[in-house]
N, C-alpha and C positions, 0 to 999 in steps of 0.2 A: 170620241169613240174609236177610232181608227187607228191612235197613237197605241190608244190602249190594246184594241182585237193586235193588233202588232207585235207589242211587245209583248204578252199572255201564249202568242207562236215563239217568238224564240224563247223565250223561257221553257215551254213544254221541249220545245226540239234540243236546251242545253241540258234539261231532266232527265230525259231519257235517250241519250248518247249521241244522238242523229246530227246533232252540230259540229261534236269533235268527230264524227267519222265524214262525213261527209267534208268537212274540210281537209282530213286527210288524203282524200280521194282526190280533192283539188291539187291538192299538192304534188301529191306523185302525177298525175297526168301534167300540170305543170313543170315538173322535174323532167320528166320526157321532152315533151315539147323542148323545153330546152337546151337538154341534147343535144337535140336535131337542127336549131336552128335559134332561136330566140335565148341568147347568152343571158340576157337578164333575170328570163324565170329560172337560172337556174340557180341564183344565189337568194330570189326571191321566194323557192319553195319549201326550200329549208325553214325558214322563217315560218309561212305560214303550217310546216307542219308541226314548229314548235306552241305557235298558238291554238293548233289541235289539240295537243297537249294537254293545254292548261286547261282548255275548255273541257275538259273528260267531267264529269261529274263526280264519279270516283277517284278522284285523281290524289290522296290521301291515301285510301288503299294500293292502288298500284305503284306509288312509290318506292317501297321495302322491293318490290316486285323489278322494280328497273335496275336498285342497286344489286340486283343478284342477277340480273341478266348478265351472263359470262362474255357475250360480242359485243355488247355494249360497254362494258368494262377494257376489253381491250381495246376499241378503238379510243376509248378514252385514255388509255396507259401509253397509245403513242402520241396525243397531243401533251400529254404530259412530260414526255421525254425532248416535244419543241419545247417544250416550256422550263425545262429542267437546263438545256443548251445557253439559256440566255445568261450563265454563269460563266460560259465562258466564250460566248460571240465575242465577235469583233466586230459582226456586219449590224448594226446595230437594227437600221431603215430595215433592211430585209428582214431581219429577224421578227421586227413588228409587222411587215406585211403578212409576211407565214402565220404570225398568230393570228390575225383575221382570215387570210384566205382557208386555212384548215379548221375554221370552228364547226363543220359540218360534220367534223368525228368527234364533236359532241353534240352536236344537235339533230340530225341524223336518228342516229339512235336512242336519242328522249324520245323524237316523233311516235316512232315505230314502237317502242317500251311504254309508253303512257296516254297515247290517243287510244280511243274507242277502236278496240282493231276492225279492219275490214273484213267485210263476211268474203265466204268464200267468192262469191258471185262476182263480188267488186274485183277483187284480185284477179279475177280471168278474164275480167275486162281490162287492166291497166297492163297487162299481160299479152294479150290479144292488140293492143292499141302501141304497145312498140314493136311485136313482132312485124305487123303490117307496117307499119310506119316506116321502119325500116327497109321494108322489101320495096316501099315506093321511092323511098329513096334511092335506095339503090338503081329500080327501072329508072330512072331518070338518068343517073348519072351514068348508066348502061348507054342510057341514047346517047349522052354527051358524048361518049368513045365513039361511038359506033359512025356519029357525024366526021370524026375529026380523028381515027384510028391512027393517022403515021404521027400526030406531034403525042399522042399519046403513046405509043411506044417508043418514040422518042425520050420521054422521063422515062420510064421505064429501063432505058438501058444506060440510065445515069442514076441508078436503083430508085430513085420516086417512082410517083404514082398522081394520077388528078383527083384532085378532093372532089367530095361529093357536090353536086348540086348547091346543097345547101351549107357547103361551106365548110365540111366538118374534114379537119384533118387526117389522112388516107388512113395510117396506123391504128387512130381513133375507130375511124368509120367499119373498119375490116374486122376489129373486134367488136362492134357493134351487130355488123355483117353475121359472126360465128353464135354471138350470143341469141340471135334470130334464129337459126336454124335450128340449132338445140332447142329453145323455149316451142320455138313453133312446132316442134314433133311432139312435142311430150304435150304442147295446148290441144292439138287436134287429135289425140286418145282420149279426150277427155266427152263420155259415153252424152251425160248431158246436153253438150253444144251444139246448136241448130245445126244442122248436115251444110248448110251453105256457106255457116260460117269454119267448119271443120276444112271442107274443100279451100273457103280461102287461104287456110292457114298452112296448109299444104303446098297449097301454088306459091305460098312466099317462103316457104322453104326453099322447095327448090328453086325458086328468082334468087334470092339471096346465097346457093351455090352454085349458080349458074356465074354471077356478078363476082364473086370471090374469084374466080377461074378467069373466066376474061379478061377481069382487067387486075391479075395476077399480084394481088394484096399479098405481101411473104409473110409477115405476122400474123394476117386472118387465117392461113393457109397452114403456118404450121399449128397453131393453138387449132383448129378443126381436124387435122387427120392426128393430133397425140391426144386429142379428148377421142377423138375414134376408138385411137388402140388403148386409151384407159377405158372404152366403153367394151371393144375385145376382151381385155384382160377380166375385170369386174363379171362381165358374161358366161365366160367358161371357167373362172377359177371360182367365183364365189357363188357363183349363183346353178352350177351344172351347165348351162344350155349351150350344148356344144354345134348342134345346127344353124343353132341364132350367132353365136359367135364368129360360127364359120363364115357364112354371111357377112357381117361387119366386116370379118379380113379380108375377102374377096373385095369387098368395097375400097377398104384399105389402099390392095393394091391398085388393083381394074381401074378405080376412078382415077386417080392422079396422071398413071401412063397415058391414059384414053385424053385425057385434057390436054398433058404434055405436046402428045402428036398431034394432034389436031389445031390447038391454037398455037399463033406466033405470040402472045404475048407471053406465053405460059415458057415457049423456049428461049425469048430475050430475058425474059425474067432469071432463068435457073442459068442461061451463059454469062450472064452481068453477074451472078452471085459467084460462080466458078472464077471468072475472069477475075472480081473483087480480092479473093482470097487470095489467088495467085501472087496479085499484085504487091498486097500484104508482104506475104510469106516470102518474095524477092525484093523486096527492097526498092519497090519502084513506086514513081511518081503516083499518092492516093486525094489526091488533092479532088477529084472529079472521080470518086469511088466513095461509096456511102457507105454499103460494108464495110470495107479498109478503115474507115474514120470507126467505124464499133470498135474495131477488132483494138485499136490504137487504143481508144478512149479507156477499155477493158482491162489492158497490161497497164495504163498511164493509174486508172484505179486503184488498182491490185497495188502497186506501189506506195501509191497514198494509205491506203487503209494499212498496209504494214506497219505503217511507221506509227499510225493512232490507231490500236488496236479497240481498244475498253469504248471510248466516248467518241470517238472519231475526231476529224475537225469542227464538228456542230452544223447543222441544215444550213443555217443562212450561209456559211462561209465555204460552202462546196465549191460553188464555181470558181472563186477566187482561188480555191487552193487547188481546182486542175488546171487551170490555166497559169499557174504559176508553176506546177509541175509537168505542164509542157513546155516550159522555159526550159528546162532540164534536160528535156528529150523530145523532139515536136515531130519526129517521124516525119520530117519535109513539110507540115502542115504548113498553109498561110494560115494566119490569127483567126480567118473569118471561118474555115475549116475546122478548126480543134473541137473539136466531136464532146458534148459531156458523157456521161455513161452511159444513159442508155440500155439499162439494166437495172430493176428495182432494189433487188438482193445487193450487189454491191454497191447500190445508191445506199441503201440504210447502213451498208456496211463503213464506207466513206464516211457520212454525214453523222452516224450515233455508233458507230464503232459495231462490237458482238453485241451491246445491250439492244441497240436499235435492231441488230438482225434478229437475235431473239425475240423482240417484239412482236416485228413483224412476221415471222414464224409461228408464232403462237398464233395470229390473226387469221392467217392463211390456213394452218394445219389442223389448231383444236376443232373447227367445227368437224370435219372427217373421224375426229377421237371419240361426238356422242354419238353412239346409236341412233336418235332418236332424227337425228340432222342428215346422218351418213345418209340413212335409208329414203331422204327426198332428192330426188332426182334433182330438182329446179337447181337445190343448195349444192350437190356436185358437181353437175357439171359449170354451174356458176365459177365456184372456185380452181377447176380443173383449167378452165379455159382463161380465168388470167391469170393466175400461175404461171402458165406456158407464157404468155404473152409476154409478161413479165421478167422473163428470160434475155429479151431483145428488146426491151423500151423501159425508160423508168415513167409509167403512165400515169402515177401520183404528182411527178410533178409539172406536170400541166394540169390544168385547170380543168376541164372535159376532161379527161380521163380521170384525175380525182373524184369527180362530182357523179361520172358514171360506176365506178369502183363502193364508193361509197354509197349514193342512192340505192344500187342492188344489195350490196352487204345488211343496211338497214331493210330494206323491205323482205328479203328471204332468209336470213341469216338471224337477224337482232328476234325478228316477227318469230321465226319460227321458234327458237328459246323462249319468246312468251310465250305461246301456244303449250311449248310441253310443259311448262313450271305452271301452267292455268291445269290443266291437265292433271298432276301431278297432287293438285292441291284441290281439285273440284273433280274425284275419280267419275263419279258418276254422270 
């Protein structure tokens, strides 16, 4: 009797959706978690939210519906374009690892396009549960500093930084940092959420720019005050609100100086960044300059990608071909210094030539081209803030930053083009 009452519950729960959604919800809270700290769920979630997927009930109808999803389709057009490269690799091992470690820009966005979508509710939960997560994060590794201030300002003026607590790479963590502070304002307007939980989301706003400032993240810090002033701009050009705008700018300025003066790490940070350039810009010793190693890796780029404009040298054989083109000119580098790029844009541009930049421009820009995307806040400032990011790290090619790039593009991006083509097709 038992096997049976058993199997009659999952059956009802794969009939009417509650299986494939709810295991989507496992998935993205395991996709977080993973983030933060447990590297395994994060190549594990993927997976289970492809087996949400299939579980859909409907899952014959919403297929026509996933090939027409337009973010889904481009993230798919760039694992095609690894997959297009392997005509003319050389790196052969690597080029197979890349086709496994990237299969989550296709699976990713099956999840999000063909699971039972999550009601609003879930969303604000999975939403609320990295904002917070993040901000304890951060208090932790607040206290780390705070024990042990001089060896941390010590990296610091050798342009590092101390990873978090739990281990997550500073660069990572920082934009993890900015994407909290955004998500968290825009979760705690939301009229619905218990007052207690509104007030949390609040206090981990400002923890997570409290934590951005102290222990002086430059990638968290400039992707937060140029999503500022694209939240200025947007403000008073599009939308009229010149009061609210003003505001923002005051913020703009006031806050940055106010940090500057006040904290020493905020001023070792910004005299290491001066001093870096310097060093560049004279011709001196960059070996123990982290900057300087960008700024080299950037012109050593620029070199490479002229010469293979169209297709580039192919992903898997990027490293081999900058470090063979610091054989050429190595700016003083030792071997163990030579800096990769460090830049997303002329990572695609290197690796797949204009096709791959165009790609990745598409991925980046089209969702700001629909109406229907522009006008969600979660989805711009999303893409607003790795954009900027993007400017100073190539964050796809590591692993945690892929896995974070892509989990959000699927859950806000992929989700929301189903929403409006469900919409679209179900007016009432």
């Amino acid at each position: 009797m038992m096997p049976s009452v058993g199997w009659s519950a999952f059956r009802r729960a794969y009939q009417d959706g509650r299986l494939s959604q709810y295991l989507l919800v496992i998935a993205c809270l395991a996709g977080v978690v993973g983030l933060f700290a447990a590297r395994a769920l994060v190549s594990l979630s993927p997976v289970a939210g492809v087996v949400a997927a299939l579980l859909n009930p409907d899952l014959r109808r919403q297929i026509p519906r996933w090939l027409r999803n337009g973010a889904a389709i481009r993230l798919a057009l760039l694992y095609a374009l690894l997959l297009l490269s392997g005509l003319y690799t050389s790196a052969w091992d690597v080029w197979r690892h890349e086709l496994f470690r990237q299969l989550p820009l296709l699976g990713v966005p099956l999840a999000f396009a063909l699971a039972v979508p999550l009601s609003r509710q879930q969303r604000y939960a999975v939403g609320c549960f990295f904002t917070v997560g993040v901000a304890l994060i951060g208090a932790f590794t607040l206290g780390k500093y705070l024990l042990n201030p001089a060896q941390a300002n010590l990296l610091i003026n050798q342009g590092q930084n101390i990873p978090s607590v739990t281990r997550i790479f500073h660069i990572h963590f920082s934009i993890m940092l900015v994407l909290a502070v955004y998500f968290g304002f825009l979760l705690q307007r939301e009229a619905s959420a218990p007052a207690a939980l509104r007030w949390l989301l609040r206090l981990s706003v400002l923890l997570c720019v409290v934590v951005l400032h102290v222990l002086a993240y430059r990638t968290g810090l400039l992707a937060l005050y140029a999503t500022l002033l694209a939240d200025v701009v947007l403000t008073v050009v599009l939308n009229r609100r010149f009061v609210v705008g003003l505001g923002l700018l005051a913020c703009l300025v006031v806050v940055p100086l106010a940090a500057y003066w006040s904290l020493p790490s905020m001023q070792r940070r910004v005299g290491g960044s001066v001093y870096d350039v310097e060093q560049f810009a004279n011709g001196h010793d960059i070996n123990n300059s982290s900057l300087s190693q960008r700024l080299a890796a950037w012109q050593t780029a620029q070199r490479l990608a002229g010469r293979n404009p169209w297709l580039g040298v192919g992903p898997a054989d990027t490293y081999d071909a900058m470090m063979r083109e610091y054989e050429w000119h190595d700016y003083g580098l030792r071997p163990e210094n030579r800096a990769m790029i460090h830049n997303q844009y002329l990572h695609y541009l290197v690796a797949s030539g204009l096709v791959g930049l165009f790609l990745w421009l598409l991925v980046l820009l089209t969702p700001l081209l629909q109406p229907a995307l522009r006008q969600n806040p979660y989805v711009v400032h999303f893409l607003v803030i790795m954009a900027v990011a993007m400017l100073v790290d190539s964050l796809l090619e590591v692993q945690i930053g892929f896995n974070l790039f892509v989990f959000l593009y699927g859950f806000l991006v992929v989700s929301t083009e189903r929403q409006v083509q469900m919409a679209q097709q179900n007016p009432a």
